[in-house]
N, C-alpha and C positions, 0 to 999 in steps of 0.2 A: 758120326763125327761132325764138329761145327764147321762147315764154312771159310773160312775168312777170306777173305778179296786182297791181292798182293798192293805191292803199292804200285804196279804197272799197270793195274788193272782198274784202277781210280781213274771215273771222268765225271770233272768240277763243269757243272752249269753256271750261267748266269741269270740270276733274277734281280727285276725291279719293282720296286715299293714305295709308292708317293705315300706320304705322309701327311698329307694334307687332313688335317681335323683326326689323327691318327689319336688314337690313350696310347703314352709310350711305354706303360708296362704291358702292352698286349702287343703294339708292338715287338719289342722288346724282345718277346715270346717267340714270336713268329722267326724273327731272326736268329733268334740263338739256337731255333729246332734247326734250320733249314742250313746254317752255318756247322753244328759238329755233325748235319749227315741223317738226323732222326729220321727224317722225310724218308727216305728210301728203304730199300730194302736189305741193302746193304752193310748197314749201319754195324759201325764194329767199334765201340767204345778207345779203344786203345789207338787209333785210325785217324788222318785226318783226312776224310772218306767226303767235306762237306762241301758245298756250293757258295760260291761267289752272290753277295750281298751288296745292292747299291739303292739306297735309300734317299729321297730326291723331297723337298720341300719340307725340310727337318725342320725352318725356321718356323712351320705353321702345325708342327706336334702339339697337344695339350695333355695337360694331366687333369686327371678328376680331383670334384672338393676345392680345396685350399692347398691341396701340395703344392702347389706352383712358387708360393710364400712363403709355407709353415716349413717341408720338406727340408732334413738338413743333411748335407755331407760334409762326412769326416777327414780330415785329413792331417797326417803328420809331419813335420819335418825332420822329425830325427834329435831332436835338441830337447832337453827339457822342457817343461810347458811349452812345448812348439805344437801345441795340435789347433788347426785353423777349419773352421766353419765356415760354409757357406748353403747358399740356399739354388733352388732351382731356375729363380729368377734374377738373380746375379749371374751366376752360371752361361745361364741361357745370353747373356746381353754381350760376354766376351767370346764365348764360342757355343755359338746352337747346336752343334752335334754332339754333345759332350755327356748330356744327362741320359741319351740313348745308349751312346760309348759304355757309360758307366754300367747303367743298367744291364746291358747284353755279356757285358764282362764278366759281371756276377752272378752271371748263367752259365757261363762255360767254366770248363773243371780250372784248378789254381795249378800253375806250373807250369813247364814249356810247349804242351800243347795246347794247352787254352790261350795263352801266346799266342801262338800261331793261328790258330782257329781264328783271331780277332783281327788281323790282318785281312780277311776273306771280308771283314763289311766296312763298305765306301760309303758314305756319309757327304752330303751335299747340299747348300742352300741353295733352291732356284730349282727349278725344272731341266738346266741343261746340266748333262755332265760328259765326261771323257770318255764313258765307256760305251759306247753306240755301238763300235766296228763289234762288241763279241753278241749283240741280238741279244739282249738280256731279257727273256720270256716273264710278263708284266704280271704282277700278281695283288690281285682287288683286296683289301681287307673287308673292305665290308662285305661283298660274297662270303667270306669264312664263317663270318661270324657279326651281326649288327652291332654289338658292344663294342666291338675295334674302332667304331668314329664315334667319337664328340659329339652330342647333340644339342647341346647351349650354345 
């Protein structure tokens, strides 16, 4: 028989992630494994079994190509012809964590737990942030993988 881990028996880490010359769809990646729990061995789909995400120097993410421009998101208001467009570089100018947000959002499942799950990642411009006191153990992207940093 499977497994499964109670909910008493969940212990949430904390990791950091500079962003600095980061592709935010690899990013992206990295965070929405490590957010619903993939990372471990524990990993129970229906669970919210994941780790705390704080991502540090968001204002210096790049996307590959031309998406920075061309990229577009959707969005509705509810009203007839109420559906508003925007790009990654509008986006980016009112709030830089946002294109990450979205992305990592629509990585984790639709509903109250991905809700929740989405809570677990802090997003930050600058190098400093609030969460020092919990030792959030530092994780390189370019060790993972060299395509994770921007090389223009």
């Amino acid at each position: 028989m499977t497994k499964f881990t109670k909910k008493d028996q969940v212990t949430s880490y904390w990791y950091e992630i500079d962003a600095k010359n980061a592709v935010v769809g690899r990013l992206a990646t990295v965070v929405s494994n490590i957010i619903r729990g993939k990372n471990k061995t524990t990993y129970t789909p229906h669970m919210d079994d994941g780790d705390f995400v704080v991502v540090k120097n968001i204002e210096q993410a790049k996307f590959t190509g031309k998406k920075f421009q061309n990229k577009k998101y959707y969005r509705h208001t509810g009203h007839p012809g109420g559906i508003k467009v925007t790009t990654p570089e509008k986006l980016h100018e009112k709030k830089p964590g946002e294109t990450l947000k979205l992305a990592v959002k629509r990585m984790l499942p639709g509903g109250v737990l991905g809700r929740k799950q989405l809570t677990k990642l802090k997003i930050y411009s600058g190098s400093e942030h609030p969460h020092a006191a919990q030792n959030p153990k530092v994780i390189e992207l370019d060790k993972l993988n060299n395509k994770n940093i921007a090389r223009n």
